[in-house]
N, C-alpha and C positions, 0 to 999 in steps of 0.2 A: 467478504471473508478475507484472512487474511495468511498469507503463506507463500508464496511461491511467486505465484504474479502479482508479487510486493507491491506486492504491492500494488501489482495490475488488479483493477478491478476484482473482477471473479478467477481468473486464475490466478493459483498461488494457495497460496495457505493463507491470506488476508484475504478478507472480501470488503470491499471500501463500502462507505456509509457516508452520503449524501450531506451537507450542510440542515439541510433540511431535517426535520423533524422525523418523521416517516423513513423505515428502513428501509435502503435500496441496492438492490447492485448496479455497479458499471458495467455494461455489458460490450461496450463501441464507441468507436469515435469515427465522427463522418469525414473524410480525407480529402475527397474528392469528386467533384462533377466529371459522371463515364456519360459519353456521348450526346447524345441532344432531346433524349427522351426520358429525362429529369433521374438518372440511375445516379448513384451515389458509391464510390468506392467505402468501403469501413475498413478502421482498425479494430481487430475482433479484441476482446478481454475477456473472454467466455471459454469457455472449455467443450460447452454445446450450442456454437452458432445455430444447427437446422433447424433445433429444439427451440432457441432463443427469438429467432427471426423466422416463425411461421405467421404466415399471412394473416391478418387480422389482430398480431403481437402489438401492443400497443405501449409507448417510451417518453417516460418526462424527457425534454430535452435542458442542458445544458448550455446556455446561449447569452451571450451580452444582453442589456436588458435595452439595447437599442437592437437588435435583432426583430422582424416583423413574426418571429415563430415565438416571441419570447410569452411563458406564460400557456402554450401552449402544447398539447400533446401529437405524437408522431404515430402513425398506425403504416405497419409493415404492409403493401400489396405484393409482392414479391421476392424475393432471396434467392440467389444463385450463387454459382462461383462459374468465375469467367479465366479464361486462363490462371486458375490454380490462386485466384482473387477472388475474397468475398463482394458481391457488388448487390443493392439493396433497394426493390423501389419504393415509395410511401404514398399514401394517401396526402392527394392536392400538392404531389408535387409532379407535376405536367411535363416541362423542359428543361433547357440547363441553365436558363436562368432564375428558376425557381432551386435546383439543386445549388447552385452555387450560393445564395442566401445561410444553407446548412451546413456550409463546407466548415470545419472545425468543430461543429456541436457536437458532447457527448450526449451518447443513450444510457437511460438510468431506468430498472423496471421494477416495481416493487416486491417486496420479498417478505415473507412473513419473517416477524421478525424471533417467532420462538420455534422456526424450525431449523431442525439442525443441516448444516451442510450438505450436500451431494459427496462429498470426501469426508472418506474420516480424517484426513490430515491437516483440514483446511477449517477458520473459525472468521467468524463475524467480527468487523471491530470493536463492536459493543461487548463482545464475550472476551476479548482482549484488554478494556481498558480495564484496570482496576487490581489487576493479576498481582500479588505480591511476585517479587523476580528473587529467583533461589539459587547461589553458586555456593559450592561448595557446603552443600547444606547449612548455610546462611543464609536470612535475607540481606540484600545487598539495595532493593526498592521495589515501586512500584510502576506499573506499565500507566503511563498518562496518557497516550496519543498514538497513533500508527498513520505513519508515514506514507504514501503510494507513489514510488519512484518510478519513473521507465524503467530503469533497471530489478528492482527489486524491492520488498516492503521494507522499511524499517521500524522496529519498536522506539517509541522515545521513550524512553527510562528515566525515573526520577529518582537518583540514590539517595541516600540517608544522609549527605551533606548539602543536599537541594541541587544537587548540578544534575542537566539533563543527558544523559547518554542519550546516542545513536545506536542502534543495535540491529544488525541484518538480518530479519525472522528469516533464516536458513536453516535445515536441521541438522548442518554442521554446529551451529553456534546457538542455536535453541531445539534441544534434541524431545526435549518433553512438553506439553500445556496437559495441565491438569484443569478444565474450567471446575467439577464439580471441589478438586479440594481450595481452588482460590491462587494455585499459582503455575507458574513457569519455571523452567531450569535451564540458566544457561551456562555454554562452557565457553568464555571469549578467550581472544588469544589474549596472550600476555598485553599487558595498557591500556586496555578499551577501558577499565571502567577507572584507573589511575590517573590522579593529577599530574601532568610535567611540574605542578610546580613540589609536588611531593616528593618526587623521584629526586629532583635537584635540591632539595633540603636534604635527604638520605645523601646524596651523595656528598655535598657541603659536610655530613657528621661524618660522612667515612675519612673527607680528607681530612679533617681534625681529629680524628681520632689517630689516622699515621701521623700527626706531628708530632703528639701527645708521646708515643712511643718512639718514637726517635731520640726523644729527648730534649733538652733546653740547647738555643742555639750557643756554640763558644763562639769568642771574640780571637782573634788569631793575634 
């Protein structure tokens, strides 16, 4: 989905959607080999680790396709937090040298794809692309792509002159999604959705237009 944890997988108000075909969420990213008995430190992108990572949870993984786990799936054997750290073990992963094989791979788990959110404030990318985009009770375009930054998701927007905006789904700057009527409203700050090179033609006619009233130049 998407929203909040822009871009991050599942938190946020965007929830990301896999290359793949089949709807998923990003739920983790494997960080690090914890000790010698194959644990795995995670980057959580979940809102419900315990929920996420009970025993037997079972995770496409995301992995180079020279990776020995490539193509294969990851089954939870245990979940803790260890010092105020999520840390994760898996089925057939024994020691730290089998951990450290995974160290980088995202967890991706599947999601049905016509149920609605855990948040009311938060939507699937699929329920996002296609949104006509509404300011000022105009449409201004249409939502093509959403973005999943570390920091936060972005909308990429397609306005009515083909150029693609960036747009931060925050609900300072996207206060509404209406999936049932088909669109979104946003309030950007002033130039998000302007060309420089528009503003500089405006201002090219301002200055012609004070020459214009000045008058013709005299010769001395």
């Amino acid at each position: 989905m998407t929203g909040g944890e822009a871009g991050k997988a599942e938190t946020g108000r965007a929830r990301a959607t896999p290359p793949a075909g089949r709807t998923q969420l990003r739920v983790g990213r494997l960080v690090k080999a914890h000790g010698l008995k194959g644990a795995l430190k995670l980057e959580l992108y979940t809102d419900d680790p315990d929920g996420r990572f009970v025993p037997g949870a079972v995770f496409t993984l995301q992995v180079p396709e020279s990776s020995p786990w490539h193509g294969k799936p990851l089954t939870v054997r245990e979940f803790k937090w260890m010092n105020s750290h999520p840390v994760a073990f898996f089925e057939g992963v024994d020691d730290r040298t089998a951990a450290e094989e995974l160290v980088r791979a995202i967890l991706w788990i599947d999601e049905d794809a016509t149920a609605a959110p855990a948040e009311d404030d938060a939507w699937y990318d699929h329920q996002l692309v296609g949104l006509d985009v509404i300011r000022d009770d105009a449409r201004v375009g249409r939502v093509v792509r959403v973005d999943h930054m570390p920091a936060q998701d972005l909308l990429v927007i397609r306005v009515d002159d083909d150029r693609e905006v960036l747009v931060p789904f925050v609900k300072a700057i996207v206060p509404e999604v209406d999936i049932q009527a088909g669109r979104l409203t946003v309030t950007p700050p002033d130039g998000l959705f302007e060309e420089i090179a528009d503003e500089d033609a405006g201002g090219d006619a301002a200055a012609e237009a004070d020459d214009d009233a000045a008058g013709p130049d005299r010769a001395g």
